[in-house]
MARBA-3410 file (N, C-alpha, C, O; in Angstrom, 1 decimal):
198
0.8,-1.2,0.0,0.0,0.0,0.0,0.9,1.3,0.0,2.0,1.3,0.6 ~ 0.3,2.4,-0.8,1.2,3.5,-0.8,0.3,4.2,0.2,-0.9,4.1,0.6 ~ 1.6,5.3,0.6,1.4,6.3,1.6,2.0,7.6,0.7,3.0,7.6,0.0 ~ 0.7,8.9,0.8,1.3,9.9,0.5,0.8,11.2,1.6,-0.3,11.4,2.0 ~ 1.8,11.9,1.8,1.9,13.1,2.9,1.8,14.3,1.7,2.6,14.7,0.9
0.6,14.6,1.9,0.4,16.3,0.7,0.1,17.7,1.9,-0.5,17.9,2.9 ~ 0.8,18.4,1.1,0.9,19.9,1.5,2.3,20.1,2.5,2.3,20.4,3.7 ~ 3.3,19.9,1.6,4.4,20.2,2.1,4.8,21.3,1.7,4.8,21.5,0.4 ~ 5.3,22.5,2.7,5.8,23.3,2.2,7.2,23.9,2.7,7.6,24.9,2.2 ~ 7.8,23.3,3.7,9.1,23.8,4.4,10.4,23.0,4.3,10.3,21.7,4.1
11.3,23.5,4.4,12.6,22.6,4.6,12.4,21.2,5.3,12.6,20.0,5.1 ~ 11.7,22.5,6.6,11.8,21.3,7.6,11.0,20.1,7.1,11.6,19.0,7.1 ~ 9.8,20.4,6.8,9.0,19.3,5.7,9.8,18.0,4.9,9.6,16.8,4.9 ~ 10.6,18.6,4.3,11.5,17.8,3.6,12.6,16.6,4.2,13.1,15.6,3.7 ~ 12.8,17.2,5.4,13.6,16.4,6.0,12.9,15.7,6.8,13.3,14.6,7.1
11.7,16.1,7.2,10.7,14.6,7.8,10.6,13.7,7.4,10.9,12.6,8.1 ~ 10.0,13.7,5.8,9.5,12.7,5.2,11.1,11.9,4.7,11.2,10.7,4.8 ~ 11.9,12.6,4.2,13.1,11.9,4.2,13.3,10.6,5.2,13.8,9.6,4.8 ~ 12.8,10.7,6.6,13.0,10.5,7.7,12.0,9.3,7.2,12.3,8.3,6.6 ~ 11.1,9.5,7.6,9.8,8.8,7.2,9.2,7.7,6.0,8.8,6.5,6.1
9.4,8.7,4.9,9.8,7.7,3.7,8.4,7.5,3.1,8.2,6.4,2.6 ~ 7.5,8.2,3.1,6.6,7.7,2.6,6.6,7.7,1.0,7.6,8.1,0.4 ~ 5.3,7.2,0.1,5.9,6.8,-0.9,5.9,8.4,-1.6,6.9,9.0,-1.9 ~ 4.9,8.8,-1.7,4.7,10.2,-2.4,4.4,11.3,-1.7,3.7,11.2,-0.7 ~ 5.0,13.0,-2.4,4.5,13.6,-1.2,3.8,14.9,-2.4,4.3,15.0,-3.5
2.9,15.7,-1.9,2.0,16.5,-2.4,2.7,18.0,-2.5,3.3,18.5,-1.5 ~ 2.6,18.4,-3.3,2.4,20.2,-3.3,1.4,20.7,-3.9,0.9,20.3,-4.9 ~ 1.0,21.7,-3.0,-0.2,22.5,-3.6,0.1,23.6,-4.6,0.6,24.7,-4.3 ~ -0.2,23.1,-5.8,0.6,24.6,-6.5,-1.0,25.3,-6.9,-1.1,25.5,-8.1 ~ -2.0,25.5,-6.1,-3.1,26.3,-6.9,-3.1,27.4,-5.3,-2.8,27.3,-4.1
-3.6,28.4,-6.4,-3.0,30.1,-5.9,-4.1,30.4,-5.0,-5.2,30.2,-5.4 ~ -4.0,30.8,-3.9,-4.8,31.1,-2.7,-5.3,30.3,-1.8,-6.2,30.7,-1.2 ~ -4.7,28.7,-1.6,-4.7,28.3,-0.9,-3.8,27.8,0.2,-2.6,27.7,0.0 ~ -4.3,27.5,1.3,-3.4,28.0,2.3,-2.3,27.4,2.5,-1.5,27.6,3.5 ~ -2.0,26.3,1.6,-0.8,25.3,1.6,0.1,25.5,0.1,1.0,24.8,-0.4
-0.6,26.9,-0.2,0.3,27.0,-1.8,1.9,27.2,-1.8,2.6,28.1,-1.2 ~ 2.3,26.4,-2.4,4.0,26.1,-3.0,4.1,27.0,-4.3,3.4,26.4,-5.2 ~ 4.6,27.9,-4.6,4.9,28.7,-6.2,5.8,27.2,-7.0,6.2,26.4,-6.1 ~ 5.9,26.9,-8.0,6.8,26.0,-8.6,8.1,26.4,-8.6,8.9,25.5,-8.6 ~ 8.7,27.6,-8.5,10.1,27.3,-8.1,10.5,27.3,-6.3,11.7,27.6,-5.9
9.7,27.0,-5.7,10.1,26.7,-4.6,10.0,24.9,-4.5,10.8,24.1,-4.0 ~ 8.8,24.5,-5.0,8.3,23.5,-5.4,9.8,22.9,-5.5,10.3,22.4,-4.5 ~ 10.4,23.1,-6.9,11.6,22.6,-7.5,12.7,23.4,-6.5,13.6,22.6,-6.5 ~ 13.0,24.2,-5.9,14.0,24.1,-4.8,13.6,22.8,-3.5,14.2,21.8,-3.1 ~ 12.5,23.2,-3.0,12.3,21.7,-2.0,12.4,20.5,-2.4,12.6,19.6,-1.6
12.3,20.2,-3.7,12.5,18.9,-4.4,13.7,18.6,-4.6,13.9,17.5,-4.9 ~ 14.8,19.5,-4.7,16.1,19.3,-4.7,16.9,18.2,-3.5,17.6,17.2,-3.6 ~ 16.3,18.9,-2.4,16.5,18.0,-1.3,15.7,16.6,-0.7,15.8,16.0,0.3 ~ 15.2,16.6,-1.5,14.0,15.2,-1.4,14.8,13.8,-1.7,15.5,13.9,-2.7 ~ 14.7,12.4,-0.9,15.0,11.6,-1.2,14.4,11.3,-3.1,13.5,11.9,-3.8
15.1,10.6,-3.5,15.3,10.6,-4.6,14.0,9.3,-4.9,13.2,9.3,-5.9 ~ 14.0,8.6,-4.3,13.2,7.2,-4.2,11.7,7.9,-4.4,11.1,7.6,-5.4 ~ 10.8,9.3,-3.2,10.5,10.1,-2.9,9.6,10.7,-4.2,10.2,11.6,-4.7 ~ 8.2,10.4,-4.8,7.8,10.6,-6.1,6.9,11.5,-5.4,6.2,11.2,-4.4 ~ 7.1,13.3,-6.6,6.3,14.5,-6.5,5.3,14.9,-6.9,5.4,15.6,-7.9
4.0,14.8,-6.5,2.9,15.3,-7.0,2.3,16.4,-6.8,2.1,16.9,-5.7 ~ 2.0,17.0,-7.9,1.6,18.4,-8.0,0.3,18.5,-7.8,-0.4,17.8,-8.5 ~ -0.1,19.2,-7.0,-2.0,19.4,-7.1,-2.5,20.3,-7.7,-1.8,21.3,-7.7 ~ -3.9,20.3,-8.5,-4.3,21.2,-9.3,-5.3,21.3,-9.1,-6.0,20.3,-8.8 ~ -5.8,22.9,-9.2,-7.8,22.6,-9.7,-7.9,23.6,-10.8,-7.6,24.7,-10.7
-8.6,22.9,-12.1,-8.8,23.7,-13.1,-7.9,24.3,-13.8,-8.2,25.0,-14.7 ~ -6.8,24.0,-13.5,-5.3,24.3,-13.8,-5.2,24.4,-15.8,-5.3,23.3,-16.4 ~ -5.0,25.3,-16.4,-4.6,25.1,-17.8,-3.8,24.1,-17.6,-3.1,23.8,-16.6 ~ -4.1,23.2,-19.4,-3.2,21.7,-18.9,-2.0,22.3,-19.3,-1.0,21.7,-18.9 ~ -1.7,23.8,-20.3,0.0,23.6,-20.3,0.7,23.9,-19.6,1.9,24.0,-20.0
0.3,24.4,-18.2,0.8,24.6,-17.0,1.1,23.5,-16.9,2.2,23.1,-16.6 ~ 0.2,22.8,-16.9,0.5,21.3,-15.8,1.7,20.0,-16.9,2.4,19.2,-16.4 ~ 1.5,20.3,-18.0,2.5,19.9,-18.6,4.1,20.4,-18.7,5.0,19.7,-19.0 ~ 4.2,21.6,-18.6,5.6,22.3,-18.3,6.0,21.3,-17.2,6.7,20.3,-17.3 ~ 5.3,22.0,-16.1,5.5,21.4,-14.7,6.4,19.8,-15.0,7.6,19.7,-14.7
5.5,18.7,-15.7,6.0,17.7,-15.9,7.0,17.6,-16.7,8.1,17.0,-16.5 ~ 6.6,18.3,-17.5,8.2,18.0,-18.5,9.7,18.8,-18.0,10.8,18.7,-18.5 ~ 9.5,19.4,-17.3,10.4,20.1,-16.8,11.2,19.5,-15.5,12.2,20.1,-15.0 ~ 10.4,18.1,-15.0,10.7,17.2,-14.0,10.4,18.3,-12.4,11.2,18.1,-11.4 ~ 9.8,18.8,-12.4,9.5,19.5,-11.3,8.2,19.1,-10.0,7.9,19.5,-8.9
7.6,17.9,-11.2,6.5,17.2,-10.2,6.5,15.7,-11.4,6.4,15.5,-12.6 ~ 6.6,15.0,-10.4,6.5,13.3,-11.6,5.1,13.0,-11.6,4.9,11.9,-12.2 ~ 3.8,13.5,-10.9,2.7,13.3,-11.2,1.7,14.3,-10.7,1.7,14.7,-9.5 ~ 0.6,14.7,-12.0,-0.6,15.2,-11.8,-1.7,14.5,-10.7,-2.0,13.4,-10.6 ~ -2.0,15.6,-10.0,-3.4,14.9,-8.9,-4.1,16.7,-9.6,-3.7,17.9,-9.7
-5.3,15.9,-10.0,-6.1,17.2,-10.5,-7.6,17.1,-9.7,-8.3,16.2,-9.6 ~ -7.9,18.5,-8.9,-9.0,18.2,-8.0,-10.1,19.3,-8.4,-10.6,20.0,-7.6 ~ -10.4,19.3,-9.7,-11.4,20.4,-10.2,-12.2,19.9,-10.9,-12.6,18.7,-10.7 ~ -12.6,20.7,-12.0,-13.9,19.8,-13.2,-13.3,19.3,-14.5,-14.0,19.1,-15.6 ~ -11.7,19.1,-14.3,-10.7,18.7,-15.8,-11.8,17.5,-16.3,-12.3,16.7,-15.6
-12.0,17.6,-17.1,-12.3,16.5,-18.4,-11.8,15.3,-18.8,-10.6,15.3,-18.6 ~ -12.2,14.2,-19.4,-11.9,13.2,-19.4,-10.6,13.1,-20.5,-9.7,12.3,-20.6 ~ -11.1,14.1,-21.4,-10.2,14.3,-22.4,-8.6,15.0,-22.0,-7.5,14.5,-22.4 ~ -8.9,16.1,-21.0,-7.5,16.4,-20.3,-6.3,15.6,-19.5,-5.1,15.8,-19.5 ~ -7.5,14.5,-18.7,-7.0,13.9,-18.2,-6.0,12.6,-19.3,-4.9,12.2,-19.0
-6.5,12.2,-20.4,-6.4,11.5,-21.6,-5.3,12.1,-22.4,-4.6,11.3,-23.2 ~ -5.0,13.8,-22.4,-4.1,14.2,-23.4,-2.8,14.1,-22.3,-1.7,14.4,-22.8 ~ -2.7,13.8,-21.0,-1.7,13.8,-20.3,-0.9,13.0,-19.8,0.1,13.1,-19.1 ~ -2.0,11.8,-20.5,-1.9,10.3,-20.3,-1.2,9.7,-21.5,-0.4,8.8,-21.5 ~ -1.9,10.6,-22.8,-0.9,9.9,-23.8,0.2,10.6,-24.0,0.8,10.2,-25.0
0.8,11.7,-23.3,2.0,12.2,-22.7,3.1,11.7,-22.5,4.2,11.9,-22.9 ~ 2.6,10.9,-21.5,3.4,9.6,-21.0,3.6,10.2,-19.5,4.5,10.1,-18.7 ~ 2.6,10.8,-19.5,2.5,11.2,-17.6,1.4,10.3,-16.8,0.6,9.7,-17.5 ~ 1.5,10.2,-15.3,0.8,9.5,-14.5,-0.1,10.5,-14.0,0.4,11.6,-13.8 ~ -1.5,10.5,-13.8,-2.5,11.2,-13.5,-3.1,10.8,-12.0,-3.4,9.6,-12.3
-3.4,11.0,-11.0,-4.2,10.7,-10.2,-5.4,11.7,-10.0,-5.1,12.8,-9.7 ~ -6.7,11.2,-10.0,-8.4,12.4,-10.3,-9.0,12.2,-8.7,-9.4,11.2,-8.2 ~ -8.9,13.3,-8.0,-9.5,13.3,-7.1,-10.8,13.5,-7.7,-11.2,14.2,-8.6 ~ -11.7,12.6,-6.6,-13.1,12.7,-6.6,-13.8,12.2,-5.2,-13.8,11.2,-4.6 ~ -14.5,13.4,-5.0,-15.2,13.8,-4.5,-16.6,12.9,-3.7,-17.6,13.2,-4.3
-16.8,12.1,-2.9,-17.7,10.8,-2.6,-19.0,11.8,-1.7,-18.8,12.3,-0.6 ~ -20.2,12.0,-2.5,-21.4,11.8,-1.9,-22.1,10.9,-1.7,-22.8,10.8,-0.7 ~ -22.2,10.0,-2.7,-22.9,9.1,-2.8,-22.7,7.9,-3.9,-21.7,8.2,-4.5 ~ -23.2,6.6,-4.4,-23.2,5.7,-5.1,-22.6,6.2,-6.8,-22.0,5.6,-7.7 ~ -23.3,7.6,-6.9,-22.9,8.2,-8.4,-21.5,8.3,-8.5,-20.8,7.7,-9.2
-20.9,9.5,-7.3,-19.4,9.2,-7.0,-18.8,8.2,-7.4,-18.0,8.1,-8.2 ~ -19.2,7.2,-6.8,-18.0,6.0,-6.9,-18.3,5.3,-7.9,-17.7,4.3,-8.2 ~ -19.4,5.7,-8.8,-19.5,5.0,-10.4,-18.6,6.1,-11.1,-18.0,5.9,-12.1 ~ -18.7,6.5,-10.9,-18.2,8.2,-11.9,-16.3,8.0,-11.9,-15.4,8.2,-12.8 ~ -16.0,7.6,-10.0,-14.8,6.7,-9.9,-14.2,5.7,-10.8,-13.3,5.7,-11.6
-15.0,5.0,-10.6,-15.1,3.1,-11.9,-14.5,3.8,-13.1,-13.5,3.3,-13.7 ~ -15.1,5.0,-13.6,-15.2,5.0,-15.2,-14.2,6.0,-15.3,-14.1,6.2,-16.5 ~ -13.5,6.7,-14.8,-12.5,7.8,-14.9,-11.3,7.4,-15.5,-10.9,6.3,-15.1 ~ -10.8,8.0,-16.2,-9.8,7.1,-17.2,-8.2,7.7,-16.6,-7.4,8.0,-17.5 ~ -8.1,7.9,-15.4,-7.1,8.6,-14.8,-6.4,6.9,-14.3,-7.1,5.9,-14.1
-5.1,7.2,-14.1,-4.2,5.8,-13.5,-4.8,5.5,-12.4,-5.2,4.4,-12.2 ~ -5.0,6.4,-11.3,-5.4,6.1,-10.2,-6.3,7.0,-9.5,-5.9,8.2,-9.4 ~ -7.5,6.8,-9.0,-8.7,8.0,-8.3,-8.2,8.2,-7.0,-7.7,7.2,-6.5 ~ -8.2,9.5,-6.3,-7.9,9.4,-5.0,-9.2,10.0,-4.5,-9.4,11.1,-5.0 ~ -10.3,9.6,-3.7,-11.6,9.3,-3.2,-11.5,10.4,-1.7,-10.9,10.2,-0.6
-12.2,11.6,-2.1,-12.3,12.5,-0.9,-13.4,12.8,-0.2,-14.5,12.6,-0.7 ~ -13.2,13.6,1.2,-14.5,14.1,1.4,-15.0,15.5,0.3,-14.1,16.3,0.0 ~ -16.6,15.8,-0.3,-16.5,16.7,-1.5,-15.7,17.8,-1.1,-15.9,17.8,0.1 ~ -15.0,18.6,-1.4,-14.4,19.6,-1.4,-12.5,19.7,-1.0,-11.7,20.5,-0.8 ~ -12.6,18.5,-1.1,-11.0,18.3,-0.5,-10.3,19.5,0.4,-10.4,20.7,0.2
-9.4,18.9,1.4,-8.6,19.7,1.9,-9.3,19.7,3.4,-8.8,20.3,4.3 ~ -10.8,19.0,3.6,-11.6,19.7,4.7,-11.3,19.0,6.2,-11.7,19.3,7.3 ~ -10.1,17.4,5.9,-10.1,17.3,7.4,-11.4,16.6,8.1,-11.6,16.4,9.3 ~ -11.9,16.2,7.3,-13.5,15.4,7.2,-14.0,14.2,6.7,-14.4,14.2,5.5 ~ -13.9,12.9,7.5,-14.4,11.8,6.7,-15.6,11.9,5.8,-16.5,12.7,6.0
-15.5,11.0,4.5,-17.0,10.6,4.0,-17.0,9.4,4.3,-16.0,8.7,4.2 ~ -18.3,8.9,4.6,-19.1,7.5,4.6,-18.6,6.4,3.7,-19.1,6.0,2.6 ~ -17.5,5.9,4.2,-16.9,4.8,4.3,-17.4,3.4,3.2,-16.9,2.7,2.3 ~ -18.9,3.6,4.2,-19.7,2.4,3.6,-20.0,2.3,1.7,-20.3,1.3,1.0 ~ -19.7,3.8,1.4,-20.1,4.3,-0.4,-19.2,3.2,-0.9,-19.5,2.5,-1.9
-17.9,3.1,-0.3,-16.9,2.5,-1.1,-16.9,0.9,-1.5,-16.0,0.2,-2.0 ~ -18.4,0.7,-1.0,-18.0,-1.1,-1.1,-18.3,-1.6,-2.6,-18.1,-2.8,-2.7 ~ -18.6,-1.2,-3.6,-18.8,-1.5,-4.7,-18.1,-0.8,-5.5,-18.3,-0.8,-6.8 ~ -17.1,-0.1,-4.9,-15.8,0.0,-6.3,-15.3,-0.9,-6.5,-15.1,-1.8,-5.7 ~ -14.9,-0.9,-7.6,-14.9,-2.0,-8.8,-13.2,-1.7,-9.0,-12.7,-2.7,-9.6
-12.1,-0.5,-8.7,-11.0,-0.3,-8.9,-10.1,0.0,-7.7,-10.5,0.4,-6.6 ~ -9.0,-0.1,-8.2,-8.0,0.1,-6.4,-8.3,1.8,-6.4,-8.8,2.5,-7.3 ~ -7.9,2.1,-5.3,-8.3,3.5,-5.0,-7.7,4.6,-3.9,-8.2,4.4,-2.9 ~ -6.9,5.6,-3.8,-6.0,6.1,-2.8,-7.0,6.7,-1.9,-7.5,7.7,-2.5 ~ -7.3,6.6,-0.9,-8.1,7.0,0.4,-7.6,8.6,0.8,-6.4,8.9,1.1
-8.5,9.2,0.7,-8.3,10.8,1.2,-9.5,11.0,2.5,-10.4,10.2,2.8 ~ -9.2,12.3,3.1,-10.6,12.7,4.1,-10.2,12.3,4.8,-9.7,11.2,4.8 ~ -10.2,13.2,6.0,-9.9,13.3,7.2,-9.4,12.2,7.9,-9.9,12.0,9.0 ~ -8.3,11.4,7.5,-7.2,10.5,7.7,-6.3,11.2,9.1,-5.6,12.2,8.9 ~ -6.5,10.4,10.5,-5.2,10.7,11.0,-4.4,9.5,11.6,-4.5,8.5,10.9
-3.6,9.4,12.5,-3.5,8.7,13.3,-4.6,7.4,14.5,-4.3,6.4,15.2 ~ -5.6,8.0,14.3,-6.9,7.7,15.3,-7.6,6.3,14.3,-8.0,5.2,14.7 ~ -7.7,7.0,12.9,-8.3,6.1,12.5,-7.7,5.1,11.0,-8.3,4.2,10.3 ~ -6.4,5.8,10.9,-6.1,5.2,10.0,-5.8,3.6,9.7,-5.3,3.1,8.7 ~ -6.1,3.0,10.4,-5.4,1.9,11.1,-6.7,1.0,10.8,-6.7,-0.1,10.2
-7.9,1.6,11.5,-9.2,0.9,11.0,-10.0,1.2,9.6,-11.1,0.8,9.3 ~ -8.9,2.2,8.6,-9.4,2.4,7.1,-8.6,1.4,6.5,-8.9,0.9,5.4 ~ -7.4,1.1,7.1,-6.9,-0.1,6.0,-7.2,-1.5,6.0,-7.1,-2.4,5.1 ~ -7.8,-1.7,7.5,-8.1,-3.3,7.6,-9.7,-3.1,6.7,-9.7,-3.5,5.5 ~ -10.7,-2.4,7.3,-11.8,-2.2,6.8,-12.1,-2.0,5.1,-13.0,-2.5,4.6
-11.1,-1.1,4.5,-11.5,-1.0,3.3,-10.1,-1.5,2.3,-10.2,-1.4,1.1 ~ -9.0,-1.8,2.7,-8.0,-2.7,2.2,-7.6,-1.6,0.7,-7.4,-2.2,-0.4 ~ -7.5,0.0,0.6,-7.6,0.8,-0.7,-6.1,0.5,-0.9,-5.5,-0.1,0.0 ~ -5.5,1.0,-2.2,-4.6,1.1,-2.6,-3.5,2.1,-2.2,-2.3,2.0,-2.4 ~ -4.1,2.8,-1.8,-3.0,3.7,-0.9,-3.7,4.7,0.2,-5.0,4.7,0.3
-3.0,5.5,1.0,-4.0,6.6,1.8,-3.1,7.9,1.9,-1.9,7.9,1.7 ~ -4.1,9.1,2.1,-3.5,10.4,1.6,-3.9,10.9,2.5,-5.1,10.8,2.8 ~ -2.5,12.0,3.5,-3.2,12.6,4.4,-2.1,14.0,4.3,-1.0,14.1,3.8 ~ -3.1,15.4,5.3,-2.2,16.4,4.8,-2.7,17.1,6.9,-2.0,17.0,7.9 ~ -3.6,17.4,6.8,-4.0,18.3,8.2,-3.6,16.7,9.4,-3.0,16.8,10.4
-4.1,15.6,8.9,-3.9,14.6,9.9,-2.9,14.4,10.7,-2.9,13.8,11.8 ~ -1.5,15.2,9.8,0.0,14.9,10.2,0.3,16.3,10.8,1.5,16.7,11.0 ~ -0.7,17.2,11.1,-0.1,18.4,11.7,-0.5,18.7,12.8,-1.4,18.2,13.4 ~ 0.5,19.7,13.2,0.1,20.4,14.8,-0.3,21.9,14.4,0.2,22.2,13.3 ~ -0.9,22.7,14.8,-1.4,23.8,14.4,-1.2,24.6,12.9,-1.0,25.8,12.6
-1.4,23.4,12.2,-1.1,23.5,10.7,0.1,23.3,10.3,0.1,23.3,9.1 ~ 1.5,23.0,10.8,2.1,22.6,10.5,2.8,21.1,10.9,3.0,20.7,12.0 ~ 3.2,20.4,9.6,3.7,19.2,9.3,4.2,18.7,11.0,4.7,19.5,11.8 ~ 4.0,17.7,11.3,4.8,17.1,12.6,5.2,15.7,12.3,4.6,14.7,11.9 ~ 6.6,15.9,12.8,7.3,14.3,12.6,6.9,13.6,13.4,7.5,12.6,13.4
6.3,13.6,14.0,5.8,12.8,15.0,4.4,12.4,14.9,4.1,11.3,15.1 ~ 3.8,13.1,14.6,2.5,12.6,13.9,2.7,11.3,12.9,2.4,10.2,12.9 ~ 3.7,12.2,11.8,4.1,11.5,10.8,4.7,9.9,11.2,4.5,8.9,10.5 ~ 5.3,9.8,12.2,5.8,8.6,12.6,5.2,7.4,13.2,5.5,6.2,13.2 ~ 3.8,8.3,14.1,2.8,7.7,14.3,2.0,7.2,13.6,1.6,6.1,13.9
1.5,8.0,12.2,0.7,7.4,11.3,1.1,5.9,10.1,0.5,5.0,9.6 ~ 2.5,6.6,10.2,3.0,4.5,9.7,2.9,3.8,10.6,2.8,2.6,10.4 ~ 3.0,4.2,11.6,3.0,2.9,12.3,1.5,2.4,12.6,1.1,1.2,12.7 ~ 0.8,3.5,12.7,-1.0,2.8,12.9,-1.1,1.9,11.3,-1.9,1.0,11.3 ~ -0.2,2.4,10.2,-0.9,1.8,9.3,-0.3,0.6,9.4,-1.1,-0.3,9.1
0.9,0.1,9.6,1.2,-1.2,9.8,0.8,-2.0,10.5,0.9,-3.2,10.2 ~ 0.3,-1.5,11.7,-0.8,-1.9,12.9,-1.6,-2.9,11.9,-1.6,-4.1,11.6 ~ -2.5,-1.7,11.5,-3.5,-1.6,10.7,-3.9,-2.8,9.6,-4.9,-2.7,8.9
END
C-alpha cells in the first residue's frame, strides 16, 4: 500500500518525510490556498528530497500547459487534478506519458461510479471539497470496482481501521499529520505505524 503526505511546504518538511519515507508527497501549486507552493520553490524543496520520494503536483482547473511544463520540466512526476478537468484532459496527459491521479469527491453511489469509469491511473476518493479534514461515509466504497487512494480526514486515530476495513490502494493525508497546521514528525511517525498496525 502506498502512503502519501500532501501539503508540504518547508525545509523542515523535507527532511521529515526523508526520515519517514513515505511513498509520495504532495504540493499544492493552486494560488490562494493556504498550503500553496509557487513551482520554483516546489523545484528548490524537491532538490533535497529523497530521490526514491515521487512528486505530486495538485491542481484545480489548472490550464493543462501549465500542468504539462510542470511535468516535462521534472518538477513534479505526477498530476493529482481536483477540479472539473475533463476526461479528455486527463487522456491528453496520459498519452503524454504522464501519471495522472483524479481526485473525486464521494457523496454518494454516483461518485464512486463516476470513480469506476474515470480514465485517470489512479482516483484518489475525498470528502467533497477536499482539503476539509473530514471523513465521508466509508460504507459508499464497497462497490468500487478499482483500487483507490483514500483521502478525508485520515489521522493517526483512525487510520489503522481504514486499512483493515477497506484494504484501498493507498492513503493520503495532509492536516492529519499536523500540529497547528504545520507538518509534525511525529505525527508523521505515528501514522505509519498505525498503518502497519493496521
Amino acid at each position: 500500500m502506498i502512503v502519501k503526505f500532501c501539503g508540504l511546504r518547508r525545509q523542515e518538511d523535507i527532511d521529515y518525510v526523508n526520515a519517514v519515507k513515505p511513498d509520495l508527497v504532495g504540493f499544492i501549486l493552486v494560488e490562494g490556498r493556504r498550503r500553496y507552493v509557487a513551482p520554483d520553490e516546489v523545484k528548490a524543496l524537491r532538490g533535497g528530497l529523497n530521490s526514491d520520494i515521487k512528486v505530486v503536483g495538485v491542481f484545480v482547473d489548472e490550464d493543462i500547459s501549465v500542468v504539462e511544463k510542470l511535468l516535462l520540466d521534472g518538477i513534479i512526476d505526477i498530476a493529482q487534478l481536483h477540479g472539473n478537468e475533463s476526461d479528455e484532459y486527463i487522456l491528453r496527459l496520459k498519452e503524454a506519458g504522464y501519471k495522472v491521479i483524479k481526485a473525486i469527491g464521494i457523496r454518494d453511489e454516483q461518485d464512486v461510479l463516476r470513480a469506476d469509469k474515470c480514465p485517470a491511473d489512479i482516483v484518489l476518493l475525498d470528502t467533497p471539497g477536499g482539503g476539509t479534514g473530514s471523513v465521508f461515509d466509508w460504507d459508499l466504497l464497497k462497490k468500487i470496482e478499482r483500487p483507490y487512494i483514500l483521502a478525508g480526514g485520515l489521522n493517526v486515530d483512525n487510520v489503522g481501521e481504514a486499512v483493515t476495513k477497506l484494504e484501498p490502494y493507498g492513503v493520503d493525508v495532509s492536516s492529519g499529520i499536523e500540529t497547528d497546521g504545520i507538518k509534525d514528525i511525529d505525527k508523521m511517525k505515528a501514522f505509519m505505524a498505525a498503518i502497519k498496525k493496521g
